[in-house]
C-alpha positions as CSV (number, residue, x, y, z in Angstrom):
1,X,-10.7,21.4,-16.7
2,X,-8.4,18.7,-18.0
3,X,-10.9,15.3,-18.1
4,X,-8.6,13.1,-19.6
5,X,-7.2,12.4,-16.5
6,X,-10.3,11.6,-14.7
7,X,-11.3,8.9,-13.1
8,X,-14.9,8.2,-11.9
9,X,-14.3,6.3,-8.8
10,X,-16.6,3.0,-8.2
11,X,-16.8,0.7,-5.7
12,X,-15.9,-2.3,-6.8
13,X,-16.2,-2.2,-10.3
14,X,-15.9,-5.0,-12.5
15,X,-13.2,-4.7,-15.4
16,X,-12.9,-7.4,-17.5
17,X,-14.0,-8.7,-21.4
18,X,-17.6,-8.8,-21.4
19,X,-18.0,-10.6,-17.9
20,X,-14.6,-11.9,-17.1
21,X,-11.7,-11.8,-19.4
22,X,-11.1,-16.1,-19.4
23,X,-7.8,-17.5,-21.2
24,X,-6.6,-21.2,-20.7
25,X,-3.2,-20.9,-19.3
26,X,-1.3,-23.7,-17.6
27,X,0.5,-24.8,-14.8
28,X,2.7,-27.1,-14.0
29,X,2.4,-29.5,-10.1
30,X,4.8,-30.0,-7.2
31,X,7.5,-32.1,-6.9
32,X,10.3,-33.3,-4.4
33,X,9.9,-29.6,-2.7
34,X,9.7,-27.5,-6.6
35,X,7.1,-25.9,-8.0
36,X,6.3,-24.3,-11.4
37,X,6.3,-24.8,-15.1
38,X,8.0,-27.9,-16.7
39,X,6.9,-30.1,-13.9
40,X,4.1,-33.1,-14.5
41,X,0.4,-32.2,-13.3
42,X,-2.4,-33.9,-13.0
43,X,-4.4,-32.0,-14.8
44,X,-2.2,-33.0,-17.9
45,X,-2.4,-31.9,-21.7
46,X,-2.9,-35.7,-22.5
47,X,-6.0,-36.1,-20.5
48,X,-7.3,-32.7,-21.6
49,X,-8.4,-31.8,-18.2
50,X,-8.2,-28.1,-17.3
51,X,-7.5,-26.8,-13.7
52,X,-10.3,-23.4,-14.0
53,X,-8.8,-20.5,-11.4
54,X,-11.3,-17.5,-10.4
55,X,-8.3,-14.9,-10.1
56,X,-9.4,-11.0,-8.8
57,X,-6.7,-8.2,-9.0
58,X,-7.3,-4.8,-7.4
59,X,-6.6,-1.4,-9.8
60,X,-5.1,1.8,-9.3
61,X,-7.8,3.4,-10.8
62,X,-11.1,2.9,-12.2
63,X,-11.5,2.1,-15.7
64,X,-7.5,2.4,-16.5
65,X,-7.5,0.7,-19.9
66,X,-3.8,0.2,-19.7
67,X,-3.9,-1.6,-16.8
68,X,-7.0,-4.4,-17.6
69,X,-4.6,-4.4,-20.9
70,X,-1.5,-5.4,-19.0
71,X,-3.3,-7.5,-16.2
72,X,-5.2,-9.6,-19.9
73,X,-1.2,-9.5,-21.5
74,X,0.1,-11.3,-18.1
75,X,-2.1,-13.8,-18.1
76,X,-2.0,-14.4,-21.9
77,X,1.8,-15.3,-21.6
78,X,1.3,-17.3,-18.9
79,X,-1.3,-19.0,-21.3
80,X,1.2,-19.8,-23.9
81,X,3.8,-21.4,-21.2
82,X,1.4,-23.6,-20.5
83,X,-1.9,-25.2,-21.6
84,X,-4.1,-26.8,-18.3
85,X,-5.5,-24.3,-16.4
86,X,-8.5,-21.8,-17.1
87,X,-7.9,-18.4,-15.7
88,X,-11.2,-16.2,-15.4
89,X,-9.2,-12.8,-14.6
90,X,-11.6,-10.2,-12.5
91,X,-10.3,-6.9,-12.1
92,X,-11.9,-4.1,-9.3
93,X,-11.8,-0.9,-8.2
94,X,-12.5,-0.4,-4.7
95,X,-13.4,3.4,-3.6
96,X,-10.7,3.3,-0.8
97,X,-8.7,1.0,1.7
98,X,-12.0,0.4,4.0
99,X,-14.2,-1.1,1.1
100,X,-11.5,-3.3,0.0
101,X,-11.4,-4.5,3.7
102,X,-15.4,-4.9,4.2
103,X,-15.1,-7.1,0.5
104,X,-12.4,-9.3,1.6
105,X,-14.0,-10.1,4.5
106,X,-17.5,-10.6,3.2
107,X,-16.6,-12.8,0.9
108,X,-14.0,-15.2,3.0
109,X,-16.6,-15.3,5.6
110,X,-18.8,-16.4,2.7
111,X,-16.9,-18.8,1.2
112,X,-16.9,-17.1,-2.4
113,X,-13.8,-15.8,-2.2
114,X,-12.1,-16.4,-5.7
115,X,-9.2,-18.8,-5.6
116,X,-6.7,-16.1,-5.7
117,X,-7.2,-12.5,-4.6
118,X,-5.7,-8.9,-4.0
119,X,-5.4,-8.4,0.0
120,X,-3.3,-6.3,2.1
121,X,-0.5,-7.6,4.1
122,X,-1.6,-6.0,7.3
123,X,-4.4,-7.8,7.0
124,X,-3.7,-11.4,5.5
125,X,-1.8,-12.8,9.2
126,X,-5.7,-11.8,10.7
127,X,-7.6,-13.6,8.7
128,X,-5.0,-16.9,8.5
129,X,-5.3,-16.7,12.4
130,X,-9.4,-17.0,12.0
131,X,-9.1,-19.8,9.5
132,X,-9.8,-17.9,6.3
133,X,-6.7,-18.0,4.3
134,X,-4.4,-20.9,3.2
135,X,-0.7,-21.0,5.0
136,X,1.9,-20.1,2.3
137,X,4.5,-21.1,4.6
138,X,5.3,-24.3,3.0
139,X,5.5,-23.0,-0.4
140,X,7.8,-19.6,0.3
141,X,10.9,-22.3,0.9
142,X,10.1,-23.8,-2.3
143,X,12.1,-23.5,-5.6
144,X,9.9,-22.3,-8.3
145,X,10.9,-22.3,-12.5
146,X,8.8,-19.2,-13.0
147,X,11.4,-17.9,-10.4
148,X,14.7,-18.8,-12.0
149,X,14.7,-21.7,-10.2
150,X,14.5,-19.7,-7.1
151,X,12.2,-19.5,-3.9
152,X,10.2,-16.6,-2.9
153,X,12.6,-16.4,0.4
154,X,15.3,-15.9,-1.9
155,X,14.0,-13.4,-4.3
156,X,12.2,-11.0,-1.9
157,X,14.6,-8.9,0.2
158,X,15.1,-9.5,3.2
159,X,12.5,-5.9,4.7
160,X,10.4,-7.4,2.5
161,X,10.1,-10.9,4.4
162,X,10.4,-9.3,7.9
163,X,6.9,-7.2,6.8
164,X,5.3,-10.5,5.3
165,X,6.3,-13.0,8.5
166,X,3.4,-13.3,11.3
167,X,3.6,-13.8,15.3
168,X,3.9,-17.5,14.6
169,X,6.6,-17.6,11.9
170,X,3.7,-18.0,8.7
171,X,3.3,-16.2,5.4
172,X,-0.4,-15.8,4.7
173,X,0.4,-13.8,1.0
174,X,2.5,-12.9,-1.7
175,X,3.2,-9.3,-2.9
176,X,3.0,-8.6,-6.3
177,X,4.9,-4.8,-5.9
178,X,6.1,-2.3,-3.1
179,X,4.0,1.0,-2.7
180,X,6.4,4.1,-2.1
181,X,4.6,7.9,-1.6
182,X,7.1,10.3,-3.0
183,X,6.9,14.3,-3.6
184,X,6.4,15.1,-7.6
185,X,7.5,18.6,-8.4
186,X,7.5,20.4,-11.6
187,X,10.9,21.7,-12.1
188,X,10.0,24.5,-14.0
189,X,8.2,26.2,-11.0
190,X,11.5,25.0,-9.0
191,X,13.6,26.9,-11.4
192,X,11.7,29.8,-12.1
193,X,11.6,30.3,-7.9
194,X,15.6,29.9,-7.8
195,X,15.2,26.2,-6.2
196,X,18.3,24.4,-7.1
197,X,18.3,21.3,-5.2
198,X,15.5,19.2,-3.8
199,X,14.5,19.4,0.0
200,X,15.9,16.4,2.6
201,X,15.1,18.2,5.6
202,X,11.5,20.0,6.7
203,X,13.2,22.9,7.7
204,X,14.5,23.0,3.7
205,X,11.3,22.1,2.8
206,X,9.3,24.9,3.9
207,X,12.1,27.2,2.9
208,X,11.4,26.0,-1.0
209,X,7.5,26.3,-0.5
210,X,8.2,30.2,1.0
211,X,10.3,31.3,-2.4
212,X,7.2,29.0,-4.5
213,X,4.9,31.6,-3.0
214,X,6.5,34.4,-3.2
215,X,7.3,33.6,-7.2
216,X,3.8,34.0,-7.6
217,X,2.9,29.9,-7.7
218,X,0.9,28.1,-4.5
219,X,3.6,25.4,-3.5
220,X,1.8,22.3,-2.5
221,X,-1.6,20.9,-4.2
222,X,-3.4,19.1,-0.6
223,X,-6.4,17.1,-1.2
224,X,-8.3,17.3,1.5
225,X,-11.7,16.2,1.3
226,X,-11.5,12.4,2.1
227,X,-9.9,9.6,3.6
228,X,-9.5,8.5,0.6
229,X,-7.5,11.7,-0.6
230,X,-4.6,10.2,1.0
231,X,-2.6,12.9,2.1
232,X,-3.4,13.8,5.6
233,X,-3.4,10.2,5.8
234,X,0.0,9.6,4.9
235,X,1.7,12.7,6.3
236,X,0.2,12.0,9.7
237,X,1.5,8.6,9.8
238,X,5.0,9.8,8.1
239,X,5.8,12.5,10.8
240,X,4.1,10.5,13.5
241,X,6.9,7.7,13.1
242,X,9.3,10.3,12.9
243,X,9.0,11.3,16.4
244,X,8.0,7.6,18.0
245,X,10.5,5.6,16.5
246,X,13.0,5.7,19.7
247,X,10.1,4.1,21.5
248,X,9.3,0.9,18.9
249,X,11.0,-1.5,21.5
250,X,8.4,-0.9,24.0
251,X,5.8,-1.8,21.5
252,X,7.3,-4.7,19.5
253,X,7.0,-7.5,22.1
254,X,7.5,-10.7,19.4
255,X,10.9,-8.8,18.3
256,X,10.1,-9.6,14.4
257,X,10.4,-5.7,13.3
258,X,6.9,-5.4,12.9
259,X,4.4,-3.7,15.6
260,X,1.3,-6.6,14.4
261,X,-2.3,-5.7,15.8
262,X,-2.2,-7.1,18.8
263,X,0.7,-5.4,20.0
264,X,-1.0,-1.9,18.8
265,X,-4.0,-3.5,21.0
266,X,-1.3,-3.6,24.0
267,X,0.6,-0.6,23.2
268,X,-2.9,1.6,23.5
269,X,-4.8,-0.5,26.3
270,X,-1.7,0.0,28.4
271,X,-1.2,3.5,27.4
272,X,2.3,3.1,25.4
273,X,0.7,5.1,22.9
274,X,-1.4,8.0,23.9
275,X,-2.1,10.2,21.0
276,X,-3.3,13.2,23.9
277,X,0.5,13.2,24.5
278,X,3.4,14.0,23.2
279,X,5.1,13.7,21.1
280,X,2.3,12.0,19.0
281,X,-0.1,15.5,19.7
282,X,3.2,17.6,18.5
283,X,2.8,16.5,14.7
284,X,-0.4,18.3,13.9
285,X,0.6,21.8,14.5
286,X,3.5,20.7,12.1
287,X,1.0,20.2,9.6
288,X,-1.1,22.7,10.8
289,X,2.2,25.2,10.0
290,X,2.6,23.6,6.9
291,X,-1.2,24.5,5.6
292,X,0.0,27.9,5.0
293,X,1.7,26.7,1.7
294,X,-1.9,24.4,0.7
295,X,-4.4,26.2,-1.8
296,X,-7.2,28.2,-0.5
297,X,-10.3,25.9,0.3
298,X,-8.0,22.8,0.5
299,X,-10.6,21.2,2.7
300,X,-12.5,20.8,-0.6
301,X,-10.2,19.9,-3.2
302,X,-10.4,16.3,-3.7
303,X,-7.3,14.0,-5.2
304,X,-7.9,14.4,-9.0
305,X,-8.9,18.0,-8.7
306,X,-5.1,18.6,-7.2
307,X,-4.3,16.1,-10.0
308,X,-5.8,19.0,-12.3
309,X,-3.9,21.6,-10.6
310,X,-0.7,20.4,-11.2
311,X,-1.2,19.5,-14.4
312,X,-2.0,22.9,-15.3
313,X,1.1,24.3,-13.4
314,X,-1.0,25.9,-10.5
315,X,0.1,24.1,-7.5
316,X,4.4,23.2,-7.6
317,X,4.2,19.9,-5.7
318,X,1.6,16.6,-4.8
319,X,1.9,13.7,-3.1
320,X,1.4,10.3,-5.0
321,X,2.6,6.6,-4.7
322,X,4.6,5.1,-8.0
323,X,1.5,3.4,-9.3
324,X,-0.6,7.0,-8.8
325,X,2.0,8.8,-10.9
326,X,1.5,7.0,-14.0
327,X,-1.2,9.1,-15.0
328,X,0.9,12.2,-14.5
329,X,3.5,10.9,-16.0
330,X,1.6,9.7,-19.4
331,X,-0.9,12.6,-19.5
332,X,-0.4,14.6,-22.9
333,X,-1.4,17.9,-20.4
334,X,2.0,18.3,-18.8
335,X,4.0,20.7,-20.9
336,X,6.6,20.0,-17.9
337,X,9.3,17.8,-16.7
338,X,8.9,16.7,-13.6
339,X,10.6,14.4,-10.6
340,X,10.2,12.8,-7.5
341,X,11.6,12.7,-3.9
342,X,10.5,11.8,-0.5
343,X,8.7,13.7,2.0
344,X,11.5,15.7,3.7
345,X,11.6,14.8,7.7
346,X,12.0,16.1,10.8
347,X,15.1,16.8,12.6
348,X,15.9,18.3,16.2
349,X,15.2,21.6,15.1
350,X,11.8,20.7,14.8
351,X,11.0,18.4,17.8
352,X,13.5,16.7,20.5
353,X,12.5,13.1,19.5
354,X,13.0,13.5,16.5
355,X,15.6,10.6,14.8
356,X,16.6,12.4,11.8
357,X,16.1,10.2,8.7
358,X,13.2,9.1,6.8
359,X,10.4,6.9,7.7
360,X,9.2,5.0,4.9
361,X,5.3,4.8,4.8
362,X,5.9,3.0,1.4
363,X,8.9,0.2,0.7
364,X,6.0,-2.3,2.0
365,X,4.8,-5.0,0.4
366,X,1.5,-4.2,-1.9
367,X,-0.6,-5.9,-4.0
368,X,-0.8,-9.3,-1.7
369,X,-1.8,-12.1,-3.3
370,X,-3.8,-14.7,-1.0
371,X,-5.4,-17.8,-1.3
372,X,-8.5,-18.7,0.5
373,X,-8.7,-21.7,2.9
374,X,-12.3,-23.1,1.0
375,X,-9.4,-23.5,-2.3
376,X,-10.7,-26.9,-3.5
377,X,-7.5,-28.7,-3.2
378,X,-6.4,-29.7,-6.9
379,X,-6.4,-25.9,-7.5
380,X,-4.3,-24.9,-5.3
381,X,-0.8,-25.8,-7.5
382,X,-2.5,-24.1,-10.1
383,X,-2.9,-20.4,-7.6
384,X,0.7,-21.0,-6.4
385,X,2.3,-21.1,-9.5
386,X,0.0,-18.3,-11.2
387,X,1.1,-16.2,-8.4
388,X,4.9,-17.2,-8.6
389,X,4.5,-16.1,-12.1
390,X,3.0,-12.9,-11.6
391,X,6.5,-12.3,-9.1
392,X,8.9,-13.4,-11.6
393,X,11.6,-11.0,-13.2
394,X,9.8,-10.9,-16.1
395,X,5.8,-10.1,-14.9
396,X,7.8,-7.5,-12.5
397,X,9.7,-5.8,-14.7
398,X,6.4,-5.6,-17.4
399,X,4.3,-4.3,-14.4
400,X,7.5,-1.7,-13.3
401,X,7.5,-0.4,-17.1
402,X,3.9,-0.2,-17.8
403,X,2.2,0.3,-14.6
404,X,4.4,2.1,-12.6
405,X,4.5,-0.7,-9.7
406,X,8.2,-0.4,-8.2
407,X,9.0,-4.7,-8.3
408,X,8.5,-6.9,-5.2
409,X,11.5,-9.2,-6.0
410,X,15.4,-8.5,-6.2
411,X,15.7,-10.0,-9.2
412,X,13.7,-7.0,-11.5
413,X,15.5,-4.0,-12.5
414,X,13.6,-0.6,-11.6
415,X,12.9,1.3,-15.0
416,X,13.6,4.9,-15.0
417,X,10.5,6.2,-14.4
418,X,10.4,4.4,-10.6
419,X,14.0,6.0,-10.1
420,X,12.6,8.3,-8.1
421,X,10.6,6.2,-5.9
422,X,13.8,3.3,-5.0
423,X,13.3,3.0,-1.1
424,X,15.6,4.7,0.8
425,X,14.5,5.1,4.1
426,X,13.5,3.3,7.3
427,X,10.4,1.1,7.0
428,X,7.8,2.4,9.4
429,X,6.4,0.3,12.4
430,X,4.0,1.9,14.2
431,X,1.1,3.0,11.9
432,X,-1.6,4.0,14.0
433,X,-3.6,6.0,11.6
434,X,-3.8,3.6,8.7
435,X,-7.1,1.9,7.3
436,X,-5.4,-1.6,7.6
437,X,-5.1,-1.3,11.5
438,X,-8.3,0.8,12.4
439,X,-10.9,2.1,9.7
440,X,-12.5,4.5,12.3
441,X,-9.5,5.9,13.5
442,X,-8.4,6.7,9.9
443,X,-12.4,8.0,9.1
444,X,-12.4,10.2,12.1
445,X,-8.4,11.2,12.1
446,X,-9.8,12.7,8.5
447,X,-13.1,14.3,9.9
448,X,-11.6,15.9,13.0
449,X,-8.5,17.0,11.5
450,X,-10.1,19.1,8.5
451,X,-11.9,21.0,11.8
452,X,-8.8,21.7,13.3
453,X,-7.0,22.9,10.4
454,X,-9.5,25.2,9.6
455,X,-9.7,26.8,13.3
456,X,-12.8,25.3,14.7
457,X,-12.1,22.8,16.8
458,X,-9.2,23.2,19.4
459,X,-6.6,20.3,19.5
460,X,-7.1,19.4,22.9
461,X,-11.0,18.2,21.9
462,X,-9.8,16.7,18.5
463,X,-7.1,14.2,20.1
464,X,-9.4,13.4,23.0
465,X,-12.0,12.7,20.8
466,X,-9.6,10.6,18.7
467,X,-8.2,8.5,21.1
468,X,-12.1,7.7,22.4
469,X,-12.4,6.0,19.2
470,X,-8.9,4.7,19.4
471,X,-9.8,2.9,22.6
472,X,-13.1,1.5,21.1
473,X,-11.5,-0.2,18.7
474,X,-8.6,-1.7,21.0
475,X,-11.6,-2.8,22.9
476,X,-13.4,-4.7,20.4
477,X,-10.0,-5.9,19.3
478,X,-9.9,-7.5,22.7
479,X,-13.4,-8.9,22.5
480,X,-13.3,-10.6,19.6
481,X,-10.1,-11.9,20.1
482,X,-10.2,-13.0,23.6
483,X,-6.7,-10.7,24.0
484,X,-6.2,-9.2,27.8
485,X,-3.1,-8.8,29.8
486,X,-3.0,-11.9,31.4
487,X,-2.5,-13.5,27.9
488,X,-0.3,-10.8,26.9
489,X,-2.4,-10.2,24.0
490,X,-2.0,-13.3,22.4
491,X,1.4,-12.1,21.8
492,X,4.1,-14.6,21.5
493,X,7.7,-13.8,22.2
């Protein structure tokens, strides 16, 4: 067993120096429309007066000592810029994407939020919408010296904006990197088997996995155990886009790119999407196909056990996001090179609606900074220009080197070791079995699908029953939100 590599998984668990790690850094105010460093403040080194921020980042993994060393580093350079404000650095590990939702929301409805926290971007236009977050609009326009002089609207791309924009035109968070989920292979296995050239197409893709197993290898290490595995997860959505993306206009009412909750809510009380029809009930004896190439007992093999696996040269391929490979990448038990490239995707060979061409899950914004609306006021130049800090070219490009985070911005070069994970595809739109749109659907999309890969329950029963709690959701959705027809969801054009 290789334990060097393992990580104990705890729910929010608190990394830090003793308590909190706590460094006096500074920041600079706002003036005539700039922010950042270099700029008066009132709480000024000649008064003494310190501005004291409460800051929580999210990690990777539990207890990743590189990674409370990086996150301590960042803010100890932005210490030595500046000298007025007090940064008490928290850092957690949440035991998937539906804890970190029940915390943020526990503690913004609680008012002890810490001034500036990790979110998720699917979630941050929800919670501005109910009062709970501050509106970053204002400041996304403004120039910023920890920026180059720049504004975050000019430094993000463009895909990345479009993701981060709300119904009514707002930003509600900043992301501190983009999440991609790429293939890793070890290219001795991919030699050995007489594979030349990485897989674009499915078709090629299973075509690799059939000369893996007949060269003795099992081609792809699956976790299966767990939402929080990722994998069925991920490839669901993946395909799912795929073979839906010809119909986003009929789901993107507002026009911003973007299908936002309360067009899902439309798109599944009005039956747009029905996942008892095709082509959405068409991608799971795709995957179903592609079991045949998973380890025996996949249903119990968890994420760092297929971790394991490949590490030891047993399975040829996994699926991990930049920011998961770092440990396979740094682990002194791979006595292999290895690579990355996305999940290969359908064509018309496959299925009819098929569009050809990737569908990003990743090439989204990740790690999104937010600011809670109970702020007290004179702290809030102090979280802006933290967080414009942690997005300049420098921060981005020590985070891309040392954390495997592919940068947020334009303006950081992408080391070598995130070649492999440069987005390259479409963004997808759609995302109807992700945590950040439905946690149930994702729980029992898990559940439900384990049974009918293993051949006990029939696919008929597992998308009916899916789409029950699919519909339950919607329907609270609408409750709490007061969304119906009449007000066309509380969409607006």
């Amino acid at each position: 067993m290789i334990t060097a590599i393992r990580r104990k998984q705890a729910s929010c668990k608190l990394l830090t120096l003793g308590m909190a790690f706590t460094v006096a850094a500074g920041c600079s105010g706002t003036s005539s429309g700039e922010t950042g460093s270099g700029n008066s403040t009132g709480a000024s080194a000649g008064t003494g007066a310190k501005t004291e921020l409460n800051v929580m980042f999210t990690t990777e993994v539990s207890g990743d000592q590189t990674e409370q060393q990086v996150w301590e580093e960042t803010v100890n350079m932005y210490a030595q810029k500046n000298p007025n404000v007090k940064i008490n650095l928290q850092l957690q590990n949440f035991g998937g994407v539906e804890q970190h939702r029940a915390w943020v929301t526990t503690q913004l409805i609680g008012g002890t939020a810490p001034d500036l926290f990790t979110t998720r971007y699917i979630w941050d236009q929800e919670d501005l919408k109910k009062g709970l977050l501050m509106d970053l609009t204002p400041f996304y326009s403004k120039k910023n010296a920890n920026l180059g002089g720049k504004s975050w609207d000019e430094v993000f791309p463009k895909s990345v904006l479009q993701r981060l924009l709300g119904d009514n035109k707002t930003y509600a968070s900043v992301p501190a990197s983009i999440d991609s989920v790429r293939i890793l292979y070890n290219k001795d296995l991919f030699a050995k088997a007489g594979i030349q050239k990485v897989p674009t197409t499915w078709n090629e893709f299973l075509d690799i996995q059939e000369k893996l197993k007949k060269s003795g290898v099992t081609p792809f290490g699956f976790p299966n155990t767990k939402p929080g595995d990722y994998n069925y997860s991920w490839t669901t959505r993946i395909l799912t886009e795929e073979l839906i993306a010809g119909q986003y206009d009929k789901m993107d009412v507002s026009h911003n790119g973007f299908i936002e909750i309360n067009e899902y809510t439309r798109a599944v009380d009005q039956g747009i999407v029905d996942i008892t029809q095709s082509p959405y009930k068409d991608v799971f004896p795709i995957i179903k196909n592609w079991s045949q190439y998973w380890p025996k007992g996949y249903n119990g093999i968890d994420f760092n056990t297929s971790t394991d696996m490949f590490l030891r040269g047993e399975v040829a391929m996994i699926m991990r996001t930049s920011g998961q490979s770092k440990v396979l990448y740094e682990s002194s038990a791979r006595k292999f090179e290895m690579a990355a490239f996305p999940l290969p995707y359908l064509t018309k060979e496959n299925h009819p609606d098929a569009v050809g061409k990737l569908m990003e899950i990743g090439g989204v914004p990740a790690g999104n900074m937010a600011i809670p609306k109970s702020i007290k006021p004179e702290k809030l130049d102090a979280a802006i220009d933290f967080m414009a800090f942690v997005t300049s070219s420098q921060i981005q490009g020590l985070h891309a080197q040392k954390l495997y985070r592919t940068p947020a911005t334009s303006t950081a070069d992408l080391p070598d070791n995130l070649k492999g994970f440069a987005f390259v595809g479409d963004p997808m739109k759609l995302n109807i079995y992700g945590g950040e749109v439905d946690k149930n659907v994702t729980e029992n999309n898990q559940k439900l699908g384990q049974l009918y890969l293993e051949g006990s329950l029939p696919l008929e029963k597992y998308l009916n029953d899916l789409k029950k709690v699919m519909l339950d959701g919607v329907k609270q959705k609408k409750e709490e939100n007061k969304w119906n027809a009449d007000n066309n969801y509380g969409i607006q054009p």
